[in-house]
ZAMI-17992 format. One record per residue: residue in three letters; x, y, z of N, C-alpha, C, CB in turn. Coordinates in Angstrom, 1 decimal. Glycine has a CB too. Example, Ala and Ser with C-alpha at 12.3 -4.5 7.8 and 13.67 -1.06 7.14 Angstrom:
<recs>
<rec aa="Ala" n_X="13.2" n_Y="-5.7" n_Z="7.8" ca_X="12.3" ca_Y="-4.5" ca_Z="7.8" c_X="13.2" c_Y="-3.3" c_Z="7.8" cb_X="11.3" cb_Y="-4.5" cb_Z="9.0"/>
<rec aa="Ser" n_X="12.8" n_Y="-2.2" n_Z="7.1" ca_X="13.7" ca_Y="-1.1" ca_Z="7.1" c_X="12.9" c_Y="0.0" c_Z="7.9" cb_X="14.1" cb_Y="-0.6" cb_Z="5.7"/>
</recs>
This chain:
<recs>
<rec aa="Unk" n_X="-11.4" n_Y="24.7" n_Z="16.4" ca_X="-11.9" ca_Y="24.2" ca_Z="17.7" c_X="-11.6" c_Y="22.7" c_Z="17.8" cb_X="-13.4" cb_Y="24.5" cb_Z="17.9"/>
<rec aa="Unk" n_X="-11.3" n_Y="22.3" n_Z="18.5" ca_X="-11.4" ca_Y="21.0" ca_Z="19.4" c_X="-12.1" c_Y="20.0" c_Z="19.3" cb_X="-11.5" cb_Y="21.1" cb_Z="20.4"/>
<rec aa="Unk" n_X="-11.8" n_Y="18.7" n_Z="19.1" ca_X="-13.4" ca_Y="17.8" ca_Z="19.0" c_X="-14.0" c_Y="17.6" c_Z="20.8" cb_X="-13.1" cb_Y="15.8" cb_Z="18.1"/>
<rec aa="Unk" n_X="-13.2" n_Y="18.1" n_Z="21.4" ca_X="-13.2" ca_Y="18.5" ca_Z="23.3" c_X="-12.6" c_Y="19.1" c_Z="23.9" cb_X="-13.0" cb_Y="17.6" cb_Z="24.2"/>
<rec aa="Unk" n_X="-13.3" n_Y="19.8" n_Z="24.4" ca_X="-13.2" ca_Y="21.2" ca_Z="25.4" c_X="-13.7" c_Y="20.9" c_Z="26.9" cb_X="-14.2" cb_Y="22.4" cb_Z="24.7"/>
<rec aa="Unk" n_X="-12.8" n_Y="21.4" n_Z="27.7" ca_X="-13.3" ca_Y="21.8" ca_Z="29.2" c_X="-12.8" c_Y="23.2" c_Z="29.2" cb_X="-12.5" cb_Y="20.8" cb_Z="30.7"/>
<rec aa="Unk" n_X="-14.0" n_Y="24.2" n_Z="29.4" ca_X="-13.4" ca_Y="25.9" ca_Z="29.4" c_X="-14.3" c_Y="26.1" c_Z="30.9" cb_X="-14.3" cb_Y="27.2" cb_Z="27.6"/>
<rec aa="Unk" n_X="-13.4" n_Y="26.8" n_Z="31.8" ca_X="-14.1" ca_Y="27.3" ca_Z="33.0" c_X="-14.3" c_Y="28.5" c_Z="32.6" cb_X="-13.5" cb_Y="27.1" cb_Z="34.4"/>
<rec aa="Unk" n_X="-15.4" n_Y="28.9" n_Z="32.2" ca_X="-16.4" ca_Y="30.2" ca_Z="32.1" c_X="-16.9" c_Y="31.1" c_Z="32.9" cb_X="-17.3" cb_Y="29.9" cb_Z="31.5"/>
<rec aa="Unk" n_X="-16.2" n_Y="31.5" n_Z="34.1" ca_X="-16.7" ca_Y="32.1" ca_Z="35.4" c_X="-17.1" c_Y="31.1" c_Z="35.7" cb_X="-17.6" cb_Y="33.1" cb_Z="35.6"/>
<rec aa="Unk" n_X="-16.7" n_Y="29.9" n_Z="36.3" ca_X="-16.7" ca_Y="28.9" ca_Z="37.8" c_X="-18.1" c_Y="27.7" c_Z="37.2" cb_X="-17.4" cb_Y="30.2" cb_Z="39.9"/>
<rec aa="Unk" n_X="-18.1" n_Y="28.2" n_Z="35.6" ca_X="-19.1" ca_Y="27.2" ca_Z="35.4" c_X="-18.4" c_Y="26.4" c_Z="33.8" cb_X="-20.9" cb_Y="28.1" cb_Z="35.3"/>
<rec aa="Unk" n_X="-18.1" n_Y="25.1" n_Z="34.0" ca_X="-17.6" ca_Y="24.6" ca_Z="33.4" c_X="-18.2" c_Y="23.8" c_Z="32.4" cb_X="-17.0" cb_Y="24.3" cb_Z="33.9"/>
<rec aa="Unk" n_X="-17.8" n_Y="24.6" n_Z="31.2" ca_X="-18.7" ca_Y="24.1" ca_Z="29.8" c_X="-18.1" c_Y="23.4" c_Z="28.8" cb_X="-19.2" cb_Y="25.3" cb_Z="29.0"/>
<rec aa="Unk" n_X="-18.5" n_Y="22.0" n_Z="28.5" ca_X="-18.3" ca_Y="21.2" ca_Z="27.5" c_X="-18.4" c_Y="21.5" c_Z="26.3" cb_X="-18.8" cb_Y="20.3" cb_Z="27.7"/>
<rec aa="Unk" n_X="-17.5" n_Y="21.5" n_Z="25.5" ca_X="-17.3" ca_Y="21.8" ca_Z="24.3" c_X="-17.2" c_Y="20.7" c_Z="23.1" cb_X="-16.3" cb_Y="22.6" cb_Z="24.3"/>
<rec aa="Unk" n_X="-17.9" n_Y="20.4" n_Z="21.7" ca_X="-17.4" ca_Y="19.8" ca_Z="21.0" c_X="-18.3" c_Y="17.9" c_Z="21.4" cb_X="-15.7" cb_Y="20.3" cb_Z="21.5"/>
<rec aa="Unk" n_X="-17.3" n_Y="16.9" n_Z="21.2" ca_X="-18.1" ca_Y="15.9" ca_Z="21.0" c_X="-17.5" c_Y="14.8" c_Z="22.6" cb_X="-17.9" cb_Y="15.2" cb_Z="19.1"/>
<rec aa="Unk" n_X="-18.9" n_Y="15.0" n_Z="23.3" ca_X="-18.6" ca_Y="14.1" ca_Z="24.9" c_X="-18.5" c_Y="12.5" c_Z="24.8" cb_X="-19.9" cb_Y="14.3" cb_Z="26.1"/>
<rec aa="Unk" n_X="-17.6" n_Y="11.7" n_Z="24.5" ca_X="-17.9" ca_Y="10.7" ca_Z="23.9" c_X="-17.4" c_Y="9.3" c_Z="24.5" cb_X="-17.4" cb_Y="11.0" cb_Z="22.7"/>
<rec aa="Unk" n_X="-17.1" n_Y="8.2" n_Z="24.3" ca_X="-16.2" ca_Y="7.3" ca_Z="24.5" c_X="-14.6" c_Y="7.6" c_Z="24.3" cb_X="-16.5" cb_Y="6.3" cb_Z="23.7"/>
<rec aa="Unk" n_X="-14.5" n_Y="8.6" n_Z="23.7" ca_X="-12.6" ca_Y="9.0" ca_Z="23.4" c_X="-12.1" c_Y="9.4" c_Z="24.4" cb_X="-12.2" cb_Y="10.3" cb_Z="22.4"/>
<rec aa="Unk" n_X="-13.2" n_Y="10.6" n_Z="25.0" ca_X="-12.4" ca_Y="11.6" ca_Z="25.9" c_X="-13.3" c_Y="11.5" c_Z="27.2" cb_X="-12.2" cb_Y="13.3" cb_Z="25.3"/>
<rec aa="Unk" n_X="-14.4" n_Y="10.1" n_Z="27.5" ca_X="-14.6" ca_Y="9.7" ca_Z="28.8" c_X="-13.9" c_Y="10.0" c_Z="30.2" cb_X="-14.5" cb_Y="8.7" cb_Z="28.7"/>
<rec aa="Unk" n_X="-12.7" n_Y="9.2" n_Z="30.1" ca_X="-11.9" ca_Y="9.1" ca_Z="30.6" c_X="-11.2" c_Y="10.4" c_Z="31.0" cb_X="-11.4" cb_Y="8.4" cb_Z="30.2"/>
<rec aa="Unk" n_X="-11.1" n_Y="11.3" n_Z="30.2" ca_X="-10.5" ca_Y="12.6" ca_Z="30.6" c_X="-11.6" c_Y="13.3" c_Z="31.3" cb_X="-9.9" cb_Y="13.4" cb_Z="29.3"/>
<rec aa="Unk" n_X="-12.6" n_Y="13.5" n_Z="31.2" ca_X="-13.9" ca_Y="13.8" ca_Z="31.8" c_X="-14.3" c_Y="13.8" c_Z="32.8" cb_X="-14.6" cb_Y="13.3" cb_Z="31.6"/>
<rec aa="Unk" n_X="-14.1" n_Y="12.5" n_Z="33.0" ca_X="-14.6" ca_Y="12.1" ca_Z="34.7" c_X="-13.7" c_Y="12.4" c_Z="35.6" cb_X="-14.9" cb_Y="10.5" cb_Z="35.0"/>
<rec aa="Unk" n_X="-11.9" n_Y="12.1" n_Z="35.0" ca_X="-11.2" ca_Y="12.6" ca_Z="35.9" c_X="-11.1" c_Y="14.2" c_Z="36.2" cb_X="-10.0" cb_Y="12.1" cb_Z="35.5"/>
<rec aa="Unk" n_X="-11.1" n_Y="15.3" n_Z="35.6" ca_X="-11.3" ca_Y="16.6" ca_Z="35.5" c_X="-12.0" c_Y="16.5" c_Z="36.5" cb_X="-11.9" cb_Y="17.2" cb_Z="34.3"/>
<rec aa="Unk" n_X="-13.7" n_Y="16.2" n_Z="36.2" ca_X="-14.5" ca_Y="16.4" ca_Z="37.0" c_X="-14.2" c_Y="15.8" c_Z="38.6" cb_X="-15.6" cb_Y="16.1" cb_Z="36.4"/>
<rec aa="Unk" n_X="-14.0" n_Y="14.4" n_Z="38.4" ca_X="-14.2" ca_Y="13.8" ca_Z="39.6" c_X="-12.2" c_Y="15.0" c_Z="41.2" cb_X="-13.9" cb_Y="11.3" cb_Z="38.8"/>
<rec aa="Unk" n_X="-11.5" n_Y="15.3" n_Z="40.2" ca_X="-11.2" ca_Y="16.3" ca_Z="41.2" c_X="-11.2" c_Y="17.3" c_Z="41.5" cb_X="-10.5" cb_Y="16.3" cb_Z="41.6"/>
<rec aa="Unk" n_X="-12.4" n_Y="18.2" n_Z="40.7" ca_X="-13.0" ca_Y="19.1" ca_Z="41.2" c_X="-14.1" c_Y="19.6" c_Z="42.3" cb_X="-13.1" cb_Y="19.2" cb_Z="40.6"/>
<rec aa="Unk" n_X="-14.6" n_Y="18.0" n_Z="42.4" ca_X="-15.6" ca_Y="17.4" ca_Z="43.2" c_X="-14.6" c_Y="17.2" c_Z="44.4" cb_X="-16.3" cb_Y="16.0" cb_Z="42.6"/>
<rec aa="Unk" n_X="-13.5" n_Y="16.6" n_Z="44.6" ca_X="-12.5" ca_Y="16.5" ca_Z="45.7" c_X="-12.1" c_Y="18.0" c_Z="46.3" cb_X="-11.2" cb_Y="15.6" cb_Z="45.1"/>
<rec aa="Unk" n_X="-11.8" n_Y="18.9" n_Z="45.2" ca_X="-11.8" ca_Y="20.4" ca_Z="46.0" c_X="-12.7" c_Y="21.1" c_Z="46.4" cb_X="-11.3" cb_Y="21.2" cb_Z="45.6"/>
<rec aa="Unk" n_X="-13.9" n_Y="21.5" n_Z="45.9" ca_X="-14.7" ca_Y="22.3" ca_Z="45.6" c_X="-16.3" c_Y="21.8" c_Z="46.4" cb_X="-14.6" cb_Y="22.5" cb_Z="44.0"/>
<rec aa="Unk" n_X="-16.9" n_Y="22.9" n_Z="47.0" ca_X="-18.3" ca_Y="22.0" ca_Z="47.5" c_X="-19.3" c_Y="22.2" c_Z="46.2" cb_X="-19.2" cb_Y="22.6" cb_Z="49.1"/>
<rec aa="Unk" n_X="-19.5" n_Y="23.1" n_Z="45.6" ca_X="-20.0" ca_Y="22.8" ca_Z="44.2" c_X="-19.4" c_Y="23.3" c_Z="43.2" cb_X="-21.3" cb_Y="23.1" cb_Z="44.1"/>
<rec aa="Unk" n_X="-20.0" n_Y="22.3" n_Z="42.1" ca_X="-19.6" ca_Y="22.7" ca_Z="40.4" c_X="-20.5" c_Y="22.4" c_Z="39.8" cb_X="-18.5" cb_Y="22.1" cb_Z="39.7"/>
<rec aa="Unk" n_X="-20.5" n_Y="23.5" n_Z="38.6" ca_X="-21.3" ca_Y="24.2" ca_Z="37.8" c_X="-21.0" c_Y="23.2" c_Z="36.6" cb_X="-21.1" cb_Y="25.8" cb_Z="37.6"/>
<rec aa="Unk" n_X="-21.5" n_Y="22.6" n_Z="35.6" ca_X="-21.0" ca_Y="21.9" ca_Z="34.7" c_X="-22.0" c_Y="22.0" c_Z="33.5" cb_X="-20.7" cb_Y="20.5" cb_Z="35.2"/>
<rec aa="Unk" n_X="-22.0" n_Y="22.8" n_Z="32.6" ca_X="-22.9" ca_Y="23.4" ca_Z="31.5" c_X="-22.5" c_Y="22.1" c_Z="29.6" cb_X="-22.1" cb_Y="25.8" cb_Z="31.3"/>
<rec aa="Unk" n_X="-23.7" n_Y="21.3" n_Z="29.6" ca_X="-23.7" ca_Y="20.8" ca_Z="28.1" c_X="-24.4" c_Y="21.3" c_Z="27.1" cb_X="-24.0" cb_Y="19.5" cb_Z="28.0"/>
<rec aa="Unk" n_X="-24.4" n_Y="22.5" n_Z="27.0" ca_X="-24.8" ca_Y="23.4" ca_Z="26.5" c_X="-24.3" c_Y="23.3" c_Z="24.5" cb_X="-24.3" cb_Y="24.8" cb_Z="27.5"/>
<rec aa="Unk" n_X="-23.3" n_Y="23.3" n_Z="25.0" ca_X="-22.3" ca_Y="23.3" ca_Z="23.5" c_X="-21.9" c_Y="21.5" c_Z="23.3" cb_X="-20.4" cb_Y="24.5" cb_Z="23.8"/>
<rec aa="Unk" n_X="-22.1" n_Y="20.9" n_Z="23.8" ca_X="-22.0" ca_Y="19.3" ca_Z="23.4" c_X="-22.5" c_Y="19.1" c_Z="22.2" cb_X="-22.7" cb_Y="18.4" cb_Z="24.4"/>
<rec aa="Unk" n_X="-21.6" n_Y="18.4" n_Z="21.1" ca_X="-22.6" ca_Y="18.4" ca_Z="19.8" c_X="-22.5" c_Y="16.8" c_Z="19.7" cb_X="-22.0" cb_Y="19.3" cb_Z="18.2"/>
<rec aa="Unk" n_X="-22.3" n_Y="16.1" n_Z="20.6" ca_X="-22.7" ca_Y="14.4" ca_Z="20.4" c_X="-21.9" c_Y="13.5" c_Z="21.5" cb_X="-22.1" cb_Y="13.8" cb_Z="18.6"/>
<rec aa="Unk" n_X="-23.3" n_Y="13.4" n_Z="22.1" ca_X="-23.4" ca_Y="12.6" ca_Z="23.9" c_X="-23.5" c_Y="11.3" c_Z="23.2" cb_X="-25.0" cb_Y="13.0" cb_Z="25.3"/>
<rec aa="Unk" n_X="-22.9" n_Y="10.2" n_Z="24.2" ca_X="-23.3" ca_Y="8.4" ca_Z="24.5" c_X="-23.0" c_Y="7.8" c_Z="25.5" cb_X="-22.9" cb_Y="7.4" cb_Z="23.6"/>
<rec aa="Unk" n_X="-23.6" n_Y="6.8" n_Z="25.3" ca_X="-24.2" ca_Y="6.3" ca_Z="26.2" c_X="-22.5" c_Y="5.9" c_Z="28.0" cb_X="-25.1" cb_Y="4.7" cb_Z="25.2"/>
<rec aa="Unk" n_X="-21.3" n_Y="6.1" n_Z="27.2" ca_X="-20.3" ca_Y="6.5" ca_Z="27.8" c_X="-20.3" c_Y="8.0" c_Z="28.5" cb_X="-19.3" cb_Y="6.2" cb_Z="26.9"/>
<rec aa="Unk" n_X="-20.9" n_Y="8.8" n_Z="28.0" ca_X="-20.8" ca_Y="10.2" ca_Z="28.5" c_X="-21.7" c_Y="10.1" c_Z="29.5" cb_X="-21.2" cb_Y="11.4" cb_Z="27.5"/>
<rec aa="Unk" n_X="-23.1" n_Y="9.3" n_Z="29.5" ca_X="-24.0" ca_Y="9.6" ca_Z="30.2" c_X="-23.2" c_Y="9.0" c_Z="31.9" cb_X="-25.6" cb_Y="8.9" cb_Z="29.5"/>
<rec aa="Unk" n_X="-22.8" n_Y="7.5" n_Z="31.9" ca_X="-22.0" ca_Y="7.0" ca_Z="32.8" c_X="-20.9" c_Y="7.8" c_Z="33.6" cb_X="-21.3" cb_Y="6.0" cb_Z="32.2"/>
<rec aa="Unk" n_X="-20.4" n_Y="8.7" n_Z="33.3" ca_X="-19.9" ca_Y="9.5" ca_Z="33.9" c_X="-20.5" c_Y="10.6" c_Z="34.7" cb_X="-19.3" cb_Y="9.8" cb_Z="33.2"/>
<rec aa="Unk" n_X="-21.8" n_Y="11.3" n_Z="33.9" ca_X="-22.7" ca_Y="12.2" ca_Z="34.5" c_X="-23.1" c_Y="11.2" c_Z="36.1" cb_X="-24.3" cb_Y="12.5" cb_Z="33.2"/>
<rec aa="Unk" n_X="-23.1" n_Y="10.1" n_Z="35.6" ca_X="-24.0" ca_Y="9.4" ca_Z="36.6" c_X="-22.3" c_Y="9.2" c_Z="38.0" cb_X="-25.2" cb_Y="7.3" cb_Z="35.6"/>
<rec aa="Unk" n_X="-21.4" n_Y="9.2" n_Z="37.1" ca_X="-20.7" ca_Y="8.8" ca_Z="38.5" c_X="-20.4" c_Y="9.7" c_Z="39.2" cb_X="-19.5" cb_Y="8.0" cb_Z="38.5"/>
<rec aa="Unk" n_X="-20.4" n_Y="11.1" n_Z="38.4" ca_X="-20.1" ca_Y="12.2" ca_Z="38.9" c_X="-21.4" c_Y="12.5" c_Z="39.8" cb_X="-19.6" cb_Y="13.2" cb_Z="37.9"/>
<rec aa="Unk" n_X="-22.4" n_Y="12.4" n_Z="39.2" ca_X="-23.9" ca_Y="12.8" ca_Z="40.6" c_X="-24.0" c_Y="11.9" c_Z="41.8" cb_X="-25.7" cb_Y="12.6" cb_Z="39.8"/>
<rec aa="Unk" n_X="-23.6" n_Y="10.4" n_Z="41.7" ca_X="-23.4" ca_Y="9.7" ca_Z="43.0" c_X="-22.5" c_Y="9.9" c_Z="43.5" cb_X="-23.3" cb_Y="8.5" cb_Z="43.0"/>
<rec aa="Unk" n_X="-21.4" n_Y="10.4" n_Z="42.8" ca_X="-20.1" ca_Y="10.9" ca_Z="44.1" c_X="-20.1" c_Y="12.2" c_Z="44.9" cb_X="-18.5" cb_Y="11.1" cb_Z="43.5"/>
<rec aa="Unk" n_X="-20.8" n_Y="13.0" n_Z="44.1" ca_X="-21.5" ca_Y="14.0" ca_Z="44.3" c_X="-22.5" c_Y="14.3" c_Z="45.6" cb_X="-22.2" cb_Y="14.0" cb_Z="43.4"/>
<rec aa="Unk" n_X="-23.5" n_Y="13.3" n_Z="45.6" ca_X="-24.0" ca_Y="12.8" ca_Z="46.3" c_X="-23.9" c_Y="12.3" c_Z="47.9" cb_X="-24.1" cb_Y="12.3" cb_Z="45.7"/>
<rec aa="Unk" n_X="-22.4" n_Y="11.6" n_Z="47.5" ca_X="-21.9" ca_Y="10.8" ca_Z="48.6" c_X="-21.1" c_Y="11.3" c_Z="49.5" cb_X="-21.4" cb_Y="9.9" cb_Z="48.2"/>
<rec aa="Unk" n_X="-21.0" n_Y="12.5" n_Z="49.3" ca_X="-19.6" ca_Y="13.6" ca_Z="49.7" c_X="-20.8" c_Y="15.1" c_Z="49.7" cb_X="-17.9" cb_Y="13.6" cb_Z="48.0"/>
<rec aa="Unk" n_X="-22.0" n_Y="14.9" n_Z="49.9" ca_X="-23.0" ca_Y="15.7" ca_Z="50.4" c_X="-22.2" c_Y="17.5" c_Z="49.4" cb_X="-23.0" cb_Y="15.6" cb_Z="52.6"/>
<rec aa="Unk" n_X="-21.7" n_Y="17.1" n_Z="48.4" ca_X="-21.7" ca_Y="18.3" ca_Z="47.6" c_X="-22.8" c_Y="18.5" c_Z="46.8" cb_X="-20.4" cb_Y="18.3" cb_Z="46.8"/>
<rec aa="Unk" n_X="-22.4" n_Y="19.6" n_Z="45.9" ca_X="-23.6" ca_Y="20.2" ca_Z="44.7" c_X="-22.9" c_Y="20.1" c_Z="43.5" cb_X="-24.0" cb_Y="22.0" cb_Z="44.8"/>
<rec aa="Unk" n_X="-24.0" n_Y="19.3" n_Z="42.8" ca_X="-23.6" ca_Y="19.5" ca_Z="41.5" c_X="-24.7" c_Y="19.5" c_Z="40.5" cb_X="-22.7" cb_Y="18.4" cb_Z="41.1"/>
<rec aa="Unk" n_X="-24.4" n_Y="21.1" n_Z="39.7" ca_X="-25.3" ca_Y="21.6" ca_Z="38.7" c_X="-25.0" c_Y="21.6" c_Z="37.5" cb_X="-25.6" cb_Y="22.6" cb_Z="38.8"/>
<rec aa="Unk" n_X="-26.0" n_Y="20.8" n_Z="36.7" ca_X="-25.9" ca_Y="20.8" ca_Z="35.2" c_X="-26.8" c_Y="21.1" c_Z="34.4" cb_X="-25.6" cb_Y="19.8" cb_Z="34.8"/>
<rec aa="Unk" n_X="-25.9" n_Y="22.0" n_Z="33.7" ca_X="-26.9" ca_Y="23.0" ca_Z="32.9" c_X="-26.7" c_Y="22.9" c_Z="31.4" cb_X="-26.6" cb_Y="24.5" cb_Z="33.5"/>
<rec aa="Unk" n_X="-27.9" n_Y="23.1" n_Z="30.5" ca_X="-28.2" ca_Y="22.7" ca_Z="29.1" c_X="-29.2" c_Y="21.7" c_Z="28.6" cb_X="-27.2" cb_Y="22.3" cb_Z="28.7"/>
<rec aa="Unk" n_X="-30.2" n_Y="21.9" n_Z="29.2" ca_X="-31.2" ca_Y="21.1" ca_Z="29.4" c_X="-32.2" c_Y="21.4" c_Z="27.8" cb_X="-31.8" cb_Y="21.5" cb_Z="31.0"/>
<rec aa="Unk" n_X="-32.0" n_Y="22.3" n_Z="27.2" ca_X="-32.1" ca_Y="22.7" ca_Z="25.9" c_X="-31.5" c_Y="22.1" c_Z="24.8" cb_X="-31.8" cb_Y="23.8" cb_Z="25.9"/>
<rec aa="Unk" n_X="-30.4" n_Y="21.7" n_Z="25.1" ca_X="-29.8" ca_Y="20.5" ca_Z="23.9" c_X="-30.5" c_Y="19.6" c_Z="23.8" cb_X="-28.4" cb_Y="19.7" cb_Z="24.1"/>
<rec aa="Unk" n_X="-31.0" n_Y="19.2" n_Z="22.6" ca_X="-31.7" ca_Y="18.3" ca_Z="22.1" c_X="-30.6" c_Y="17.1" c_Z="21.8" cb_X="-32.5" cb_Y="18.9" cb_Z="20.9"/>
<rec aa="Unk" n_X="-29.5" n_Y="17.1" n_Z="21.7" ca_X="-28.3" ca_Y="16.3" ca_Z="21.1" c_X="-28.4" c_Y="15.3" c_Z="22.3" cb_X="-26.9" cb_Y="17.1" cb_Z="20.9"/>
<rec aa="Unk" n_X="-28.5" n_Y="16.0" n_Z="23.6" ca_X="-28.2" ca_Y="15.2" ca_Z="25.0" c_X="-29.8" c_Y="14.9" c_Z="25.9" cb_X="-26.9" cb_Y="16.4" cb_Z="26.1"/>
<rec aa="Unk" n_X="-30.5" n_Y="15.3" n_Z="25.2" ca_X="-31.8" ca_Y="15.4" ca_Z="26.4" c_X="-32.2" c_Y="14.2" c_Z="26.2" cb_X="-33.1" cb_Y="16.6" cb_Z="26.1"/>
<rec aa="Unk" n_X="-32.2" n_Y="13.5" n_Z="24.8" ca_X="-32.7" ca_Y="11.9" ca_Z="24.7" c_X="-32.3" c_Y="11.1" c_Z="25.1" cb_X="-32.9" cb_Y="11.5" cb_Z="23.9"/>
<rec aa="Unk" n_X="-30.9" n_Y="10.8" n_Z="25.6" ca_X="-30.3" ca_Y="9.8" ca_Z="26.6" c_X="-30.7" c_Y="10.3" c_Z="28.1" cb_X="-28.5" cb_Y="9.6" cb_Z="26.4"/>
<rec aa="Unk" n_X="-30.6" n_Y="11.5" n_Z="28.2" ca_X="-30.9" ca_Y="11.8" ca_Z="29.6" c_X="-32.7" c_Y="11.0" c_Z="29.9" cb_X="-30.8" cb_Y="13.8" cb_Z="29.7"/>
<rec aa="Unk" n_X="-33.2" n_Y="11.8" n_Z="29.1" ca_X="-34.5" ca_Y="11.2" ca_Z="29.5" c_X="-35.0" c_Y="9.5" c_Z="29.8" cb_X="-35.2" cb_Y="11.6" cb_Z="28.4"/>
<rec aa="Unk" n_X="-34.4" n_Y="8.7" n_Z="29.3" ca_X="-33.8" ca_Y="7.1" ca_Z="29.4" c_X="-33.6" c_Y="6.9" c_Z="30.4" cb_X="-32.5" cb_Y="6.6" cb_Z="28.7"/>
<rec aa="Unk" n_X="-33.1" n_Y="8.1" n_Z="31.3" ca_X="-32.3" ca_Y="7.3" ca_Z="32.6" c_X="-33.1" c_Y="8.2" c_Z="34.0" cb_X="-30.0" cb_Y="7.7" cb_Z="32.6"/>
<rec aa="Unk" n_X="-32.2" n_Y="7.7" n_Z="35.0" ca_X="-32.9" ca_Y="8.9" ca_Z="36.2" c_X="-32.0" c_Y="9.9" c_Z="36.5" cb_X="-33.4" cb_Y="8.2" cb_Z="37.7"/>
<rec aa="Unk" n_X="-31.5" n_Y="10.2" n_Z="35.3" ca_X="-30.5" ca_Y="11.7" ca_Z="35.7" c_X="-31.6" c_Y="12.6" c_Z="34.8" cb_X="-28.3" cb_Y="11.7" cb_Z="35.0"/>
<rec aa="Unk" n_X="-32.6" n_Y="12.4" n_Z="34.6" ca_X="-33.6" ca_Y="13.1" ca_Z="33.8" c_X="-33.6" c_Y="14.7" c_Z="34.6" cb_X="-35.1" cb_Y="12.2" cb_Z="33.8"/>
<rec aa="Unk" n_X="-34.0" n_Y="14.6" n_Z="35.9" ca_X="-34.1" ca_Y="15.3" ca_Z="36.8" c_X="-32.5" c_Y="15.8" c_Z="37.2" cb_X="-34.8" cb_Y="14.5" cb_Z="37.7"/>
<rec aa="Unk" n_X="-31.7" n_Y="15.9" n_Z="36.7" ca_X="-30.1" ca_Y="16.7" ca_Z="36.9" c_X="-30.0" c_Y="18.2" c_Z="36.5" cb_X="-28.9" cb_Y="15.9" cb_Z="35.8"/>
<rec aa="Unk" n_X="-31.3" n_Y="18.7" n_Z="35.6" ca_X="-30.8" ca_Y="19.8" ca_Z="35.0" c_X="-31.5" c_Y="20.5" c_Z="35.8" cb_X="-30.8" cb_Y="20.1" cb_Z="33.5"/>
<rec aa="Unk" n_X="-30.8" n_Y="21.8" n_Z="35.7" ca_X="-31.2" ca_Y="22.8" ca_Z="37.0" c_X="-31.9" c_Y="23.9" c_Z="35.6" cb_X="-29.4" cb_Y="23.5" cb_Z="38.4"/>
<rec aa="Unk" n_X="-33.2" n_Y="24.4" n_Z="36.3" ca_X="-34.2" ca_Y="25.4" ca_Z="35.2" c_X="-33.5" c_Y="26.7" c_Z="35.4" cb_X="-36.2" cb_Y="25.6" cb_Z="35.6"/>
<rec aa="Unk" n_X="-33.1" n_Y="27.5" n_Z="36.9" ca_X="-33.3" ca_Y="28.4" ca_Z="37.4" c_X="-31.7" c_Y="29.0" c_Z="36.5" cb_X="-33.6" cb_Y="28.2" cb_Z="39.0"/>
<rec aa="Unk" n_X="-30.9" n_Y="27.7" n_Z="35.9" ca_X="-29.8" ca_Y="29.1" ca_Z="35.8" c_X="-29.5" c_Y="28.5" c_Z="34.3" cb_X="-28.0" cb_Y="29.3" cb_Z="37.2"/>
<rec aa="Unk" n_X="-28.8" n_Y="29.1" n_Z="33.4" ca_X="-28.7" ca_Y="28.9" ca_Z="31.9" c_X="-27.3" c_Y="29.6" c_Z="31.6" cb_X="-30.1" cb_Y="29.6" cb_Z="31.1"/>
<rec aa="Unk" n_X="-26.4" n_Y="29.0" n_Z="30.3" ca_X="-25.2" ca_Y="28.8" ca_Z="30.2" c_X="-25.1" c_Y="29.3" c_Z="29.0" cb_X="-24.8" cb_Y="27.6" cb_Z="30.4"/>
</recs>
């Protein structure tokens, strides 16, 4: 396996491997034009085995653009313990959606 993965898993797209400063940049772009096609995306950190403080910057630009362009964006893995403690730090605390699981 990969030290990073983007796998679209039935329309819900799950991070694989380590979300980091390396592959930032590949990240946000993926995401950021999927967000240009699509009115929502599913985006599961379920399998993330090591978030920072670069990964989290992306969550965040992806939920303001998100935002700004009145789309949906769901992120799911709110059970990783690897990623829940930077989340909690910030105000994307509130990003993970309960009702659906990855």
């Amino acid at each position: 396996m990969m030290d990073f993965q983007i796998v679209n898993n039935k329309g819900v797209y799950e991070i694989h491997g380590d979300f980091t400063t390396t592959n930032t940049n590949e990240a946000a772009l993926y995401f950021s034009n999927l967000l240009d096609k699509y009115y929502e995306i599913v985006i599961c950190l379920k399998k993330v085995r090591k978030f920072d403080d670069s990964a989290l910057k992306v969550m965040q630009f992806l939920t303001n653009k998100a935002t700004r362009r009145s789309k949906t964006l769901f992120v799911l893995g709110k059970n990783n313990k690897r990623i829940t403690s930077l989340f909690n730090k910030t105000s994307l605390k509130g990003i993970f959606r309960n009702d659906y699981d990855c």
